[in-house]
N, C-alpha and C positions, 0 to 999 in steps of 0.2 A: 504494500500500500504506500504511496509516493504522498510525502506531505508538500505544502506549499511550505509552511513556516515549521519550524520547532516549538516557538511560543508566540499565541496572541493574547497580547494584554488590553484590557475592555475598560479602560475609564486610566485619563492621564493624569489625575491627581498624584498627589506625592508620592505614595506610594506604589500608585502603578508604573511609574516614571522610573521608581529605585527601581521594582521588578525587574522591569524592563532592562534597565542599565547593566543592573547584574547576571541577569543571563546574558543578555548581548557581550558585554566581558569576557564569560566563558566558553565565548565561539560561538554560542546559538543565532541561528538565523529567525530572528524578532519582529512584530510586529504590534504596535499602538494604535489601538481606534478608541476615537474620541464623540461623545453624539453633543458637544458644541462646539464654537468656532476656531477657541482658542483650548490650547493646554490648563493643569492649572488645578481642577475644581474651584475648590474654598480660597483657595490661594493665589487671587488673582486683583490686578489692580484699574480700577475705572472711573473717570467724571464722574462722580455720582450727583454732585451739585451744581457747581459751576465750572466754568472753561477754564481751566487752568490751577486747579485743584484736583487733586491726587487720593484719592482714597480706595484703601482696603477694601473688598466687598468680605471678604473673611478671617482667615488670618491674620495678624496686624506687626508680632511681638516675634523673635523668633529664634530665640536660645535650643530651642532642642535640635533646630536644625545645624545649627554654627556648630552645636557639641556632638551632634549624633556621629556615632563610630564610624558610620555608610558613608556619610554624605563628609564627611571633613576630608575623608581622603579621595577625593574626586578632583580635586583642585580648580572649583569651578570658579575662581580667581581667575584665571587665565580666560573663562568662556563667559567675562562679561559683570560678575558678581562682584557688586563690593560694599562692603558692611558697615556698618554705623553702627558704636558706641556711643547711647548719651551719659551723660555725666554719673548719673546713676541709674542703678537699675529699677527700681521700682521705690515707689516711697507711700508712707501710709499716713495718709492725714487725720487729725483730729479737731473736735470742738472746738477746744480753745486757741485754735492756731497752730499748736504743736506737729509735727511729724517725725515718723521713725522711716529710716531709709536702709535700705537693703545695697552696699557699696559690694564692686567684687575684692573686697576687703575684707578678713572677717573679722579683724580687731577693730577697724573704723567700723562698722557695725556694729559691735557687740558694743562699743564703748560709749553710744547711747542709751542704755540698756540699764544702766545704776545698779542696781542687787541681782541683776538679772544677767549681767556680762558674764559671771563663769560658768551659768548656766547657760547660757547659748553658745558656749565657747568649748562645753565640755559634750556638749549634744551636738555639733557642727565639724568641731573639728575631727575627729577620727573618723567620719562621714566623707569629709573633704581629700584626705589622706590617703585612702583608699578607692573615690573614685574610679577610677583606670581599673582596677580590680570589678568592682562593682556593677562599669556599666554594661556589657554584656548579657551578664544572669539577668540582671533588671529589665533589660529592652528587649525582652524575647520572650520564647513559651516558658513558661514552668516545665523545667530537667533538673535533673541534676546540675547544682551550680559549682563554677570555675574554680572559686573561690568559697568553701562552704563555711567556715568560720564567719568570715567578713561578712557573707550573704544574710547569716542567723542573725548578725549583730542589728543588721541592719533591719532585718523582717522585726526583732522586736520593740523597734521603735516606728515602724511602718503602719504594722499591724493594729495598732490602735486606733482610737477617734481621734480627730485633732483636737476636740476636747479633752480628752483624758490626757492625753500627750501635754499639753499646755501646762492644766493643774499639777502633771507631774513636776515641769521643769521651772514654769517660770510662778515668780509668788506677782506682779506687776500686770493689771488689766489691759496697758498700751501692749507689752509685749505680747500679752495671748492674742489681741486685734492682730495685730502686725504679721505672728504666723498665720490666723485665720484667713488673712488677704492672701497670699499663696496658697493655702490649702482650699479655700473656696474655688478655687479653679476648678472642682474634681465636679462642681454642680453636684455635690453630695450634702446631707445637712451634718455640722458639725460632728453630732454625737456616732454617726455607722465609724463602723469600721472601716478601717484602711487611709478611713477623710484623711487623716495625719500623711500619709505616703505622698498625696501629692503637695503637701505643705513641706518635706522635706527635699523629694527632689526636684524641685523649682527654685526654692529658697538654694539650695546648691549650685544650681547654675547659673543663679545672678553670683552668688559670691565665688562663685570661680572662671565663668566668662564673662560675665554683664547680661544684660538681654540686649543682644543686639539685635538689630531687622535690616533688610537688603535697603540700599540706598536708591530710590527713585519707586519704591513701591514694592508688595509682594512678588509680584508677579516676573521681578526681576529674577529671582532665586530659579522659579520654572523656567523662563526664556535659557538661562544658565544649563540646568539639567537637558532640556530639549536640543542644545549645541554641543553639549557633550555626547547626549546617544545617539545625535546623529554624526555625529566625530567618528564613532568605530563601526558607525556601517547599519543604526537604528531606523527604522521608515515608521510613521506615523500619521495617519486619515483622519480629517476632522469631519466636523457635521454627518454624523455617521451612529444613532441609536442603533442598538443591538437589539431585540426582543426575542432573536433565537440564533443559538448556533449553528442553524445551517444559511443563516445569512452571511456568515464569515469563512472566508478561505479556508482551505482543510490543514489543520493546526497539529502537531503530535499533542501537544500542552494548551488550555486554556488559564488564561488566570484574569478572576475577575476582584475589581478596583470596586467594587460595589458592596451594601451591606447587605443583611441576610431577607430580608424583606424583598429587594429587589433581586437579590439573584433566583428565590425560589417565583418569579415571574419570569425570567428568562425561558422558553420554551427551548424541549430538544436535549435539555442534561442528563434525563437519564437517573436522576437523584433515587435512592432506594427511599420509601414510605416512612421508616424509623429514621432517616435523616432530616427529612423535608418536615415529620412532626414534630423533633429538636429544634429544628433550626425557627420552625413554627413560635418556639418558644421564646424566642431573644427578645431579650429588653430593650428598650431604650430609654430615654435618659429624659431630663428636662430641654425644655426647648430655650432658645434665646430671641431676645427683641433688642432689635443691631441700630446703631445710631453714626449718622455722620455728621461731622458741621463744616460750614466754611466759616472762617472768621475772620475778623478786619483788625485782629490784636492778637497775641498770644495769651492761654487764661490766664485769666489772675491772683492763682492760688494764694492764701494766705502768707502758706508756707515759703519760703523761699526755698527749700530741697525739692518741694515739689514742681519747682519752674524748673528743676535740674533733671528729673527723671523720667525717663521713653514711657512707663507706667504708673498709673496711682491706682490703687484698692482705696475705694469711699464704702468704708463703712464704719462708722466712727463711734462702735464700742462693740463690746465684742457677743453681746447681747442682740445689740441688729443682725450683725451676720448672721447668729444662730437664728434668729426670727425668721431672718431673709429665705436661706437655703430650709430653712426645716419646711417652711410653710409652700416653698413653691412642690416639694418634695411629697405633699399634701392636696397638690393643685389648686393653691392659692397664691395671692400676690400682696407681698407686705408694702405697707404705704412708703416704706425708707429702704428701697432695696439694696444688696448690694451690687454696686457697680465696678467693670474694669473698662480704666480711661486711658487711651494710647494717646499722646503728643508726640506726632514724628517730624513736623514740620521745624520745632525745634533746635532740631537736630540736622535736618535735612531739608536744604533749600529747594531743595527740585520739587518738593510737593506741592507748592501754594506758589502764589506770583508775591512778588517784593513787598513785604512788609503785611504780609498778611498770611497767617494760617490755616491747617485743617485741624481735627480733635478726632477722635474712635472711641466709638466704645459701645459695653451692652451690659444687660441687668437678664438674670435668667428668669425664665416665666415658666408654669406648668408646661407639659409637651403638649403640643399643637395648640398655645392660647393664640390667637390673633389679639388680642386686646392690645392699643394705643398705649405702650409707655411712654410718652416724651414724657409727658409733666414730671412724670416721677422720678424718672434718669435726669432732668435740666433742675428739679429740686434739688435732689445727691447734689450734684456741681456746685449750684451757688450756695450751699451750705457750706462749702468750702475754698469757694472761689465765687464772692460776693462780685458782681456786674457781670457774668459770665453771660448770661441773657443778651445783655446787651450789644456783646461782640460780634451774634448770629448772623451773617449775612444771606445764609440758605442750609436750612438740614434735609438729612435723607433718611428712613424711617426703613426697615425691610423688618416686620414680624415672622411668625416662624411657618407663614405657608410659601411667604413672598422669599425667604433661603430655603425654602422646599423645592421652590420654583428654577431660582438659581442654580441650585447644585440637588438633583435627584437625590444624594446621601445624604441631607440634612434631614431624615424623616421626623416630621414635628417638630421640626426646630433643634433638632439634638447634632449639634454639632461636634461630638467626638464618637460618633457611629454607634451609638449603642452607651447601654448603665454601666459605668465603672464602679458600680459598688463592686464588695467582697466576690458575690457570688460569679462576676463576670471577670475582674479584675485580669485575670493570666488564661481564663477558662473558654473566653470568648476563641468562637460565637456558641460552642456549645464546648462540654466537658471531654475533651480529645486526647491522644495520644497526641497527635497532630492535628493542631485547629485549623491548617492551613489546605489541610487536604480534605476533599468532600469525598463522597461514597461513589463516584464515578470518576477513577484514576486517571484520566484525564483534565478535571478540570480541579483548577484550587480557587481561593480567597483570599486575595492580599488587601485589603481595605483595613478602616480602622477597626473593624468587629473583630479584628485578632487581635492579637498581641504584639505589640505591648498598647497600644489603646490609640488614642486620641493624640492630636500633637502633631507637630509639622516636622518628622524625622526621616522618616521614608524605611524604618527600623521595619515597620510591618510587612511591606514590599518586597524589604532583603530577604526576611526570613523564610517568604512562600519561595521564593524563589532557589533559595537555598535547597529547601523540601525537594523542588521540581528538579534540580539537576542532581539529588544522589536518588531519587527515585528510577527518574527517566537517562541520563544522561552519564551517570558514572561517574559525577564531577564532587 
C-alpha cells in the first residue's frame, strides 16, 4: 500500500506545528492542513480595534514557550523571532497602592516579602535549582520520572491546593494574593487540588526567564515555526476543514491538533465504542471573556512596579480570588473578578502608533456564559488604575462563543483544551498508557487535551509525535 505522506497533521496551532516539526526532523515526509487562513490557532495577532494597533486575539504572555525544552532548541532567532523582556515579570496590585512583583530574581523578590522572605526562598529555591532536572517528567505523560527524588519533592508541594500551600508557607495575606495571581491561571478554584502546581511552575519561570512575548505580536512566534518547517522540506494547506479522513491524502500517521469533542466528529477513524464512550467523557474547563483596548496613554497604575511589568493579577485580596474562581467553578460570576492584564505596548513599540497604547486581558466566566463582562473587567482596572476609563479610544469584546468561533478548540470558552483539575491533570484526555495514541493505530492526539495541558509550548505536539515515530517508524 503506497502512502502519499508518512504524517498528516490537522490543525496548525502550537502544537500541531511542534508535531509537525518533529517528525519532519526525523526524515518523515509531513504534511499540515489548516481549515483557516493563517497558521497559529489561539496564537495569532490582529486589528482588533483600530489601524495600527496590534493585539493578541489569544495568547498574549509567553514564558512557557521561551522555556519549553522543544521549542528553545529550534533557534527560531535566526527565522524571524525576537523576544521582549519587560522590566518585570508580572506584579500584583493592591488597595492601598501597594504591589508585590515577581522579578526573574528571587532574592529581589522575596525581599519584599518581610516575615515571608525565607519562606519563599526556602519553597523556591530548590525548585529553581533543579529545574533542568524537572522539566521533562513535568511536561509530558505520567512515567516513570528522570529524576525520581527531585520529581516527589516537587509532587509534594504541587499536589496540594494553592490554599493549603499558602497557609503552609506564608503567615502575610499580600503574599498568599500574590501566589494566588499565578496559581489562578489553572481557572481552578483555590481550594482543589493540584491549584498550587500551576502557582508554582509559572511563578518559576518568571523568576528564572521573565515572561517574555514575541516582539510585534503572537503570531510572530508561528510565522517563526512555519519558516522553520518549511526550512527542512514541511508543506502546509490553508482554508482546508477536515470532517473526515478520507478527504485527506493517504497518510501512514494521522495526528490530530484538535480536542476530544471535535475529533470524535471527524468521520472515517474507525475509533472502537469503549474509546469514543471515554473520550465521550472529557471535561472541560471554565470559559473566558477576552478584552482588548486601544489607548491614547499608557494605564495608570497606582503602582509604579506595575507601569514596569508585561503582566498584573487584579485581585486584591486573596478572598476575591477565592470568591472569583470558586464561584465561576459553580457557574457563576463574582461582581470583582479576577482579572489577567497584559501591557505589551510598553514594552514594544511596534504595537500601537506613537504615543499611544494597547492593554489584554480576561476574567474567567462559567463554560459557554456569553454574558457582557466589560463593566466588570474596566471596574478591576480602575480600582487600581484610577482614569483608566478615560484613556479608551476603542475596545474589543470576544465572549466565549465569539473564541469558539475563532478557534474551533476553544469549546465554551475553555481555552486550555479541556479541566486541569486532578483528575485530568497528566490523564488527559482519558486515563492511558498512552494518551496520545487512540484505538485506531493510525491516528493520534496532539492538542492540548494531552499532556502536559494548556500553555503555548508545543510540549504536547512533541510528545505525540515522539509516540508516532517509535511506534511507526523505528525512530
Amino acid at each position: 500500500m503506497e502512502y502519499e505522506f508518512d504524517a498528516i497533521i490537522i490543525g496548525s496551532g502550537i502544537n500541531g506545528i511542534s508535531a509537525a516539526i518533529q517528525l519532519q526532523k526525523n526524515g518523515l515526509n509531513t504534511l499540515v492542513t489548516e481549515q483557516a487562513a493563517e497558521a497559529g490557532g489561539s496564537t495569532r495577532t490582529e486589528a482588533l480595534t483600530l489601524e495600527g494597533f496590534k493585539h493578541d486575539v489569544g495568547s498574549a504572555i509567553h514564558p512557557m514557550a521561551y522555556a519549553s525544552p522543544f521549542l528553545k532548541g529550534l533557534d527560531l532567532e535566526s527565522h524571524g523571532l525576537e523576544w521582549v523582556f519587560p522590566e518585570i515579570a508580572f506584579s500584583h496590585p493592591f488597595a492601598d497602592g501597594t504591589a508585590i512583583s515577581c522579578y526573574d530574581d528571587l532574592e529581589k523578590t522575596s525581599n519584599q516579602l518581610g516575615d515571608d522572605k525565607a519562606a519563599f526562598e526556602k519553597l523556591f529555591q530548590p525548585l529553581l535549582d533543579n529545574w533542568e532536572d524537572l522539566e521533562h517528567d513535568l511536561l509530558g505523560p505520567l512515567g516513570i520520572p528522570g529524576h525520581p527524588l527531585e520529581f516527589l519533592k516537587f509532587g509534594f508541594k504541587a499536589l496540594p491546593s494553592a490554599k493549603m500551600l499558602t497557609e503552609h508557607y506564608f503567615k502575610n495575606e499580600k503574599t498568599r494574593a500574590f501566589f494566588y495571581g499565578a496559581a489562578a491561571h489553572s481557572c481552578l478554584p483555590m481550594d482543589k487540588l493540584a491549584s498550587s502546581s500551576f502557582g508554582l511552575v509559572l511563578s518559576i519561570m518568571a523568576l528564572k526567564y521573565n515572561w517574555p512575548f514575541p516582539k510585534g505580536g503572537a503570531s510572530e512566534l508561528i510565522k517563526a515555526l512555519i519558516s522553520y518547517y518549511r526550512s527542512i522540506g514541511g508543506k502546509i494547506g490553508y482554508n482546508r476543514k477536515v470532517r473526515s479522513i478520507k478527504e485527506l491524502p493517504r497518510s501512514e500517521t494521522y495526528l490530530f491538533d484538535l480536542t476530544p469533542k471535535q475529533l470524535l466528529e471527524i468521520e472515517g477513524t474507525e475509533f472502537s465504542s469503549l474509546y469514543k464512550k471515554r473520550m465521550s467523557a472529557y471535561k472541560y474547563g471554565p470559559g473566558v471573556f477576552k478584552m482588548d483596548w486601544a489607548l491614547k496613554a499608557p494605564i495608570p497604575f497606582l503602582n509604579e512596579d506595575c507601569r514596569k511589568a508585561g503582566t498584573i493579577h487584579i485581585g486584591l485580596s486573596t478572598e476575591e480570588i477565592e470568591q472569583s474562581e470558586k464561584l465561576v467553578d459553580l457557574g457563576k460570576m463574582y461582581d470583582k473578578p479576577y482579572v489577567l492584564l497584559a501591557q505589551h505596548s510598553r514594552f514594544d513599540n511596534t504595537r500601537a502608533p506613537d504615543n499611544m497604547h494597547t492593554a489584554w486581558a480576561y476574567c474567567h466566566v462559567p463554560h459557554g456564559c456569553d454574558d457582557d463582562q466589560t463593566k466588570l473587567i474596566e471596574d478591576q482596572i480602575e480600582r487600581v488604575a484610577p482614569g483608566f476609563k478615560e484613556l479608551i479610544l476603542a475596545r474589543s469584546t470576544k465572549n466565549a462563543s465569539a473564541l469558539n468561533r475563532f478557534n474551533p478548540n476553544i469549546i465554551g470558552g475553555d481555552i486550555n483544551g479541556g479541566k486541569q483539575d486532578i483528575s485530568q491533570l497528566f490523564t488527559r484526555p482519558i486515563a492511558k498508557l498512552s494518551p496520545y495514541a487512540t484505538s485506531n493505530k493510525r491516528i493520534y492526539i496532539c492538542s492540548s487535551s494531552t499532556p502536559p495541558g494548556g500553555g503555548v509550548h508545543g510540549m504536547c505536539g512533541f510528545h505525540a509525535a515522539q509516540k508516532v515515530l517509535k511506534d511507526h517508524f523505528s525512530v
